[in-house]
VOBA-1610 file (N, C-alpha, C; in pm, whole numbers, padded with zeros to 5 digits, always signed):
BEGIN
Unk-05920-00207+17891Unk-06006-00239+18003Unk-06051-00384+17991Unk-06036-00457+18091Unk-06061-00594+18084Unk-06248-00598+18057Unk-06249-00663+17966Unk-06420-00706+17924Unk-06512-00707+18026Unk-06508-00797+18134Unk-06579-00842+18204Unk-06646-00653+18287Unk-06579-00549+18296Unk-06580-00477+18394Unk-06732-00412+18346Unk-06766-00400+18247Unk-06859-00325+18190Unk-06998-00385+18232Unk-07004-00495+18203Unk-07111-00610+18240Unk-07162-00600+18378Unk-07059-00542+18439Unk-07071-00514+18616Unk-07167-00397+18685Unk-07150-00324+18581Unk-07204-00181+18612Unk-07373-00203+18635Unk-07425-00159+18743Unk-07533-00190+18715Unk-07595-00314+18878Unk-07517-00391+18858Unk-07514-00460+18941Unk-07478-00486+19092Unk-07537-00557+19189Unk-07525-00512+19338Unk-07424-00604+19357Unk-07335-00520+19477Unk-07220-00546+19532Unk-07243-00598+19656Unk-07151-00738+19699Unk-07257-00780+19839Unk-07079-00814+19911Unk-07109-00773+20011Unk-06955-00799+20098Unk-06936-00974+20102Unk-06903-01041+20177Unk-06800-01187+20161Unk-06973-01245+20280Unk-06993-01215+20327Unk-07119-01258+20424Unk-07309-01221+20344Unk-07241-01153+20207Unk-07368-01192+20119Unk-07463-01022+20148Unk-07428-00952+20265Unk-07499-00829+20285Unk-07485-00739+20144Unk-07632-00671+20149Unk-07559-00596+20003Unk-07477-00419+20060Unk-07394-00377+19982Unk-07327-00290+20003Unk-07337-00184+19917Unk-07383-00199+19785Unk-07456-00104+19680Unk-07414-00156+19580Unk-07461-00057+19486Unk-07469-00106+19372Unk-07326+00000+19258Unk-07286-00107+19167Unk-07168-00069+19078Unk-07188+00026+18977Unk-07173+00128+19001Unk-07210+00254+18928Unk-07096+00278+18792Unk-06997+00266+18822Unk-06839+00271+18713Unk-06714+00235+18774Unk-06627+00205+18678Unk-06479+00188+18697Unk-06429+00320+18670Unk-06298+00288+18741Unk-06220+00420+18737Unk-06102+00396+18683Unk-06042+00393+18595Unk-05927+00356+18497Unk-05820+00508+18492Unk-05665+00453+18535Unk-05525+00549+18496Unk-05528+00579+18394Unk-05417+00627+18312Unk-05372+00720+18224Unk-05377+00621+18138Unk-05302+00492+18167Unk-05246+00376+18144Unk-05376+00299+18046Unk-05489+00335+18095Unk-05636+00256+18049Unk-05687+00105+18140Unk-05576+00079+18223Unk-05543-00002+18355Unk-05697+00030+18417Unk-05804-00084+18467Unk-05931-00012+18613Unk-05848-00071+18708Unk-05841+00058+18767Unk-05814+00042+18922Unk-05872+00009+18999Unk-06024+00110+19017Unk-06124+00101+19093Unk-06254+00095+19103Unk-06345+00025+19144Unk-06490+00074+19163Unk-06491+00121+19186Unk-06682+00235+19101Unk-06718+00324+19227Unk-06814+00247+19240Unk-06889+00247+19332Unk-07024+00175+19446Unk-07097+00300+19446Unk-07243+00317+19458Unk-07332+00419+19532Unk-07388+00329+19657Unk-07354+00381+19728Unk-07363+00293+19853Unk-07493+00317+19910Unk-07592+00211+19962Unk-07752+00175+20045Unk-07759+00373+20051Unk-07699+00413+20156Unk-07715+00557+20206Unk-07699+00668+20044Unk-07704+00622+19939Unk-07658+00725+19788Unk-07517+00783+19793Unk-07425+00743+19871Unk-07296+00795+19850Unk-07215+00748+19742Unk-07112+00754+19711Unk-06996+00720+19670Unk-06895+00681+19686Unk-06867+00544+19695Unk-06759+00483+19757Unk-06650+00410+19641Unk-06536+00437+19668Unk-06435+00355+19567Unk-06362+00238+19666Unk-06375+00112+19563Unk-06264+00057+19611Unk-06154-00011+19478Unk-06054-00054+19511Unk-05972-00138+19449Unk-06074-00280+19381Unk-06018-00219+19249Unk-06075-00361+19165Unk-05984-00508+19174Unk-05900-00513+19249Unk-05840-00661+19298Unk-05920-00694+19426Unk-06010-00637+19454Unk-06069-00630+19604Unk-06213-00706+19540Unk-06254-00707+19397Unk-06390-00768+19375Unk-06319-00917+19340Unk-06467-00974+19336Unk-06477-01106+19262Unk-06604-01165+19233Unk-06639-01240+19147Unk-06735-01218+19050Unk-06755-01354+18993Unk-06849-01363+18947Unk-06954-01490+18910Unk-07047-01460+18807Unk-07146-01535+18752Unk-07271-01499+18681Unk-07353-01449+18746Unk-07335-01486+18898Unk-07454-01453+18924Unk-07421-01311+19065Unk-07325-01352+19132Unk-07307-01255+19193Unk-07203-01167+19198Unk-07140-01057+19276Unk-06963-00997+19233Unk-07003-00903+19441Unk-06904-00989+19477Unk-06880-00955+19601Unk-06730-00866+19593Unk-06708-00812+19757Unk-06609-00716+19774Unk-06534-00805+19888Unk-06427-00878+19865Unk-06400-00938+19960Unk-06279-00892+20048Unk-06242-00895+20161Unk-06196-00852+20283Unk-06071-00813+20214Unk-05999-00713+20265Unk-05859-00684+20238Unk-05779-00744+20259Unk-05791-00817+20425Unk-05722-00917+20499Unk-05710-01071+20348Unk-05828-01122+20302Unk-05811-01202+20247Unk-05720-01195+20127Unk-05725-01054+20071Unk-05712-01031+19919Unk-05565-01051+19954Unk-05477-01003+20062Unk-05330-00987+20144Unk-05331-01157+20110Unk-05351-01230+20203Unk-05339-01352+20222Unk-05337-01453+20082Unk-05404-01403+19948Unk-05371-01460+19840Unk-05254-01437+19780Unk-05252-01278+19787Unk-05114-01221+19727Unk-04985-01295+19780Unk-04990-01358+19916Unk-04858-01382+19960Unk-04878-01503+19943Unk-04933-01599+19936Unk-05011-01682+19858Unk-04938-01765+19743Unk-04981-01644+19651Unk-04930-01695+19495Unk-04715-01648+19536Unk-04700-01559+19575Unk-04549-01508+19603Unk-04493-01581+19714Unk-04506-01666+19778Unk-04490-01779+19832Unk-04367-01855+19790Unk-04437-01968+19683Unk-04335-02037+19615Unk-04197-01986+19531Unk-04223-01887+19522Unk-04123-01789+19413Unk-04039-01735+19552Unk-04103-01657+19696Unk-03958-01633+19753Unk-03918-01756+19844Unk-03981-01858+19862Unk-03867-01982+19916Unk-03783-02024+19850Unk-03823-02018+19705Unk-03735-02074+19576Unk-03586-01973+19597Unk-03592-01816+19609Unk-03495-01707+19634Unk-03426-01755+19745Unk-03502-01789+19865Unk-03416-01849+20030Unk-03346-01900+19968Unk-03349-01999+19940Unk-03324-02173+19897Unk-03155-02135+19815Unk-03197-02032+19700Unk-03108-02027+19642Unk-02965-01931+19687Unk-03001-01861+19799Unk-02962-01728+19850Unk-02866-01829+19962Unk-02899-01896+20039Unk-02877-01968+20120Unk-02751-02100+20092Unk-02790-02095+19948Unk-02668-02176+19894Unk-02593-02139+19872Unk-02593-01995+19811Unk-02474-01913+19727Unk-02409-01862+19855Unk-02450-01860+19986Unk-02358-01800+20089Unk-02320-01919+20162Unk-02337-02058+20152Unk-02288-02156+20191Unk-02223-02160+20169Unk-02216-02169+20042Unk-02071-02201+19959Unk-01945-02104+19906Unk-02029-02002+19969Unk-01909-01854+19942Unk-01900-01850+19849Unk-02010-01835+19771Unk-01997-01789+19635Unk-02060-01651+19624Unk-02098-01571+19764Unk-02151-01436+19745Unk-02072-01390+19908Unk-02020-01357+19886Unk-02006-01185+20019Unk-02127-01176+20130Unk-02059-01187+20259Unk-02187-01157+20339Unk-02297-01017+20390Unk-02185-00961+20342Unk-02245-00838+20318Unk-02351-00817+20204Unk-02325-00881+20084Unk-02457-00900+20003Unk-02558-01044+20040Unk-02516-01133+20131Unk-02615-01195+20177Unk-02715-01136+20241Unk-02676-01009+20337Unk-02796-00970+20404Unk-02833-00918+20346Unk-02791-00810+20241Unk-02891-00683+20208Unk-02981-00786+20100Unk-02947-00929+20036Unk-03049-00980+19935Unk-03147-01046+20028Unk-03095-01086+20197Unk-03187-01135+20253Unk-03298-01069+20299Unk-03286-00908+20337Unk-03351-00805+20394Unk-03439-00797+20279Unk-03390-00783+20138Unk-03474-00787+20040Unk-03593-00906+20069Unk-03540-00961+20085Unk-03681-01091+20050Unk-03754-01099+20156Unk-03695-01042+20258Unk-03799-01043+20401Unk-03910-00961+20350Unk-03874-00873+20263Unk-03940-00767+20282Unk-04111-00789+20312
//
């Protein structure tokens, strides 16, 4: 379990606009020992989980930031790595050094 998660517990959870959303009750960790998820007791005393790639965190505060955003990093960092694949995919069928029939199915791949 990464260190930092424990330190959390305890502490209020505020969405990306600073509102608070509740407070961090536990992680929820696989078989693996991997945390997956918060749980939150949410303003109303419920129980809410989310994805622990969904927080982010400071000394002083640990917000839950938008899904939309968390998407937009991921493709983000995987970016440079599949233009680098175009780039190279694009050569090897220039030059007929691959079958076009495996051009598309590696291109369909990378669309993905």
């Amino acid at each position: 379990m990464n260190n930092v998660f424990p330190s959390l517990i305890g502490r209020t959870l505020k969405d990306e606009n600073g509102k608070e959303i509740g407070r961090i009750v536990s992680f929820i960790i696989d078989s693996s020992g991997n945390v997956r998820e918060v749980l939150i007791e949410s303003k109303s005393e419920m129980l809410v989980r989310y994805p622990v790639e969904r927080l982010k965190y400071s000394q002083e505060d640990v917000f839950l930031v938008f899904d939309v955003e968390r998407r937009v990093e991921e493709i983000c960092e995987k970016m440079p790595v599949l233009l680098k694949k175009r780039e190279i995919l694009e050569s090897l069928f220039k030059n007929k050094e691959i079958l076009p029939e495996i051009y598309e199915s590696l291109s369909a791949e990378i669309d993905k």
